[in-house]
C-alpha positions as MATLAB code, in Angstrom:
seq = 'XXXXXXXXXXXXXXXXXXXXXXXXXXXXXXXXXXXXXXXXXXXXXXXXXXXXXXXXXXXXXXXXXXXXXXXXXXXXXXXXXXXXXXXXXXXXXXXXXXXXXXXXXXXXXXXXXXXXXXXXXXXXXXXXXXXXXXXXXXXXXXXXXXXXXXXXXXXXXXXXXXXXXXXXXXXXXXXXXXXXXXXXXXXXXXX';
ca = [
       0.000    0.000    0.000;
       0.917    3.607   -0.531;
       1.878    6.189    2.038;
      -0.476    8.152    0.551;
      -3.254    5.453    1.220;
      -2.126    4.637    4.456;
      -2.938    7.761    6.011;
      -6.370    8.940    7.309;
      -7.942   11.230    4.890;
      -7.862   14.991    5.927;
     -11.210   16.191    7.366;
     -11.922   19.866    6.776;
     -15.034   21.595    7.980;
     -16.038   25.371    6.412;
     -18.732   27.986    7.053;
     -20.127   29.833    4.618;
     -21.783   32.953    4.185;
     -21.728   36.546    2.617;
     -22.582   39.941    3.080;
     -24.424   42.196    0.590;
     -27.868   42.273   -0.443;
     -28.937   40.078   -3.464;
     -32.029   41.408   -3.787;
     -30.868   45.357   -3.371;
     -29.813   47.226   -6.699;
     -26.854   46.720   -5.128;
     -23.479   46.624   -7.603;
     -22.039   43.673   -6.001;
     -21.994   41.125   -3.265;
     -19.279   39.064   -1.306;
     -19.742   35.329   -0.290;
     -16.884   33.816    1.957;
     -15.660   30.809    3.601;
     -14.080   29.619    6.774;
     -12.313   26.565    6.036;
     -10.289   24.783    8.888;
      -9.255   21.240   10.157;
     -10.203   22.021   13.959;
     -13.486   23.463   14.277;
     -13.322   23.397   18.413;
     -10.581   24.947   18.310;
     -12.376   28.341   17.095;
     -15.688   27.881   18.955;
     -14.961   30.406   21.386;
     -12.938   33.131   18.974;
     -15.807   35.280   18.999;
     -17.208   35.041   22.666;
     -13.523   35.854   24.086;
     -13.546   38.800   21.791;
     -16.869   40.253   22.744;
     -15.946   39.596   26.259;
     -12.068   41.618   25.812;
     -13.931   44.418   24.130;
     -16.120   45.064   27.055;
     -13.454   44.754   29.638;
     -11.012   47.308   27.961;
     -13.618   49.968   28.246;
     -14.517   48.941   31.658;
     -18.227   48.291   30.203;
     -20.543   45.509   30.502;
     -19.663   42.839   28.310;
     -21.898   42.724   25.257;
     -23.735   39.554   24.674;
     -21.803   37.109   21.970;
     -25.134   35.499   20.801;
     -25.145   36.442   17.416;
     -22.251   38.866   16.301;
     -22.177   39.905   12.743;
     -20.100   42.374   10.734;
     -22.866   44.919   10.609;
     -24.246   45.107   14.343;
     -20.413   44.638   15.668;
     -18.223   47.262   17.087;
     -15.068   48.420   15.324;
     -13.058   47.090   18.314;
     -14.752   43.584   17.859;
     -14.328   43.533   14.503;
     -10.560   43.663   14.860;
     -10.075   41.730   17.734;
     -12.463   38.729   15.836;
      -9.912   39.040   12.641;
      -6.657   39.375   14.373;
      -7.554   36.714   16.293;
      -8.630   34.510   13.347;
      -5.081   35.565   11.597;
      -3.251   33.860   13.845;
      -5.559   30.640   14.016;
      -4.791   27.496   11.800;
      -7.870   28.436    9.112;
      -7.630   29.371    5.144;
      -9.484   31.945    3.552;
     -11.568   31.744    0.584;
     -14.047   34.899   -0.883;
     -16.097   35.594   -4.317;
     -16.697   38.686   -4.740;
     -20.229   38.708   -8.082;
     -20.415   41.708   -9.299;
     -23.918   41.836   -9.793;
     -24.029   45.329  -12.346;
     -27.333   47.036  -10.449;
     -29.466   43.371  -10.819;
     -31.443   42.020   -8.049;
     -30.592   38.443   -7.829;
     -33.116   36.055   -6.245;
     -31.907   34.782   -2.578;
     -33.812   31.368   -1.925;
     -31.722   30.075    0.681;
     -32.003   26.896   -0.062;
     -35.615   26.285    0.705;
     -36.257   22.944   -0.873;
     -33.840   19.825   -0.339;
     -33.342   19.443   -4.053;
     -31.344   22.955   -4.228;
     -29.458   21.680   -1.325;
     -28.414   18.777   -3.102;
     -27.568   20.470   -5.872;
     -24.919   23.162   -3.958;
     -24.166   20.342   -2.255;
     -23.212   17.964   -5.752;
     -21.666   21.280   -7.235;
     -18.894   21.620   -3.815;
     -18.225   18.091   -3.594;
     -17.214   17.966   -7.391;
     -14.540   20.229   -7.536;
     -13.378   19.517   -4.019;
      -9.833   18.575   -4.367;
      -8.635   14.492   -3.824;
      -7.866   13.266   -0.858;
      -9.587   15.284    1.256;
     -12.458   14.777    2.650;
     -15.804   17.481    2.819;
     -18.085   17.644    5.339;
     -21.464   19.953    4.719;
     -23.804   20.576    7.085;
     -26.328   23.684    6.186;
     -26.271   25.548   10.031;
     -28.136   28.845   11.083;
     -25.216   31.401   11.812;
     -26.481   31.706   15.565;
     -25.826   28.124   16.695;
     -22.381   27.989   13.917;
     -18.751   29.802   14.837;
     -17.289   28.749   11.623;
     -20.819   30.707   10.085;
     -20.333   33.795   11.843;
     -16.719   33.582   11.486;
     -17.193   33.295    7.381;
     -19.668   36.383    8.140;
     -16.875   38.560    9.383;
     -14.629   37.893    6.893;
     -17.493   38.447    3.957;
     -17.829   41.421    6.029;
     -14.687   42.832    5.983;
     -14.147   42.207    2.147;
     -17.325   44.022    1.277;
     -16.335   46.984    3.529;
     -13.067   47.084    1.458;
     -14.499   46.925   -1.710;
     -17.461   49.574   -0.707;
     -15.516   51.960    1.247;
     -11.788   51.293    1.266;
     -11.892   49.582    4.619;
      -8.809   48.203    5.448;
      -9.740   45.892    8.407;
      -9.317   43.213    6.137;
      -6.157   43.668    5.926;
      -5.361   41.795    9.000;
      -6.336   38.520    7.646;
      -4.885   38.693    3.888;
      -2.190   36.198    4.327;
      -4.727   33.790    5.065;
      -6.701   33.826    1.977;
      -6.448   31.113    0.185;
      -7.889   32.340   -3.138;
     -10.240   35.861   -4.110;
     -12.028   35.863   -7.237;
     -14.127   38.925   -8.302;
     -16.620   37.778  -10.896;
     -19.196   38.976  -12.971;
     -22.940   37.561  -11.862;
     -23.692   36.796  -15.939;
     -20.416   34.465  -16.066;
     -21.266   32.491  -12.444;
     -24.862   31.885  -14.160;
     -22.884   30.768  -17.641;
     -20.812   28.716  -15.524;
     -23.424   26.074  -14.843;
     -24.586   26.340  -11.332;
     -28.965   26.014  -10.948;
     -30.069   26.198   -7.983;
     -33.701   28.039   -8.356;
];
């Protein structure tokens, strides 16, 4: 047998999400993802930063339920992303220029377009590894909220110059800014 073969596949688990509206006349949208081989490991990234942010201003600590980009402080913002710069993750963002159109958001209501994302990931997923989707609300998923940050901060840079992003760019492990006509040309259905 192989070495190759003789060694457990790699799992890897990623969150997913994006920031933008799809259904705004909105020029453009950013979808990210959160990909990482210990999950646990970054379960309580965004609770500790929450709690740091509160205690450096000698205020209350704000509740970590839900943190996004867009109801998060500054201060949490950065702490979440310098924080997630030095974990062990890799970085992955499309940016779809969407040219003014309002693009249908279904998330996923029926089973067959979850099957069908679902068939699309796993078939350019690269050998050996192995992929792991589970569709998760953001509230009850770090690697979710996590992926919203980082959608976050990429949108904020491409709307307004933002440079929080900054923090994390040795971490990406691809970009790709693409026009909405060429990602529907490209094959994927899912309404």
């Amino acid at each position: 047998m192989s070495a190759a073969l003789s060694q457990p596949p790699t799992i890897v688990y990623a969150g997913l999400d994006e920031s933008g509206s799809l259904t705004a006349e909105s020029p453009f949208f950013v979808m990210a993802a959160v990909i990482t081989a210990e999950p646990r490991v970054l379960r309580h990234l965004i609770p500790r930063a929450v709690t740091r942010s509160g205690k450096r201003l000698g205020r209350s600590a704000k509740d970590a339920g839900e943190i996004k980009w867009r109801n998060a402080s500054q201060r949490i913002r950065a702490l979440v992303l310098a924080k997630l710069a030095a974990a062990e993750v890799e970085l992955f963002t499309l940016t779809v220029l969407k040219g003014g159109r309002r693009i249908e958001d279904t998330h996923f209501p029926s089973p067959a377009q979850v099957a069908t994302v679902n068939t699309w990931i796993y078939r350019r997923w690269p050998p050996p590894g192995v992929l792991s989707i589970v569709h998760a609300d953001s509230q009850r998923n770090t690697l979710v909220q996590l992926a919203d940050m980082v959608a976050g901060s990429v949108y904020a840079w491409h709307k307004t110059g933002d440079k929080t992003m900054q923090v994390i760019a040795d971490k990406f492990g691809a970009t790709a800014v693409k026009d909405w006509r060429s990602i529907k040309g490209d094959g994927l259905d899912v309404g």
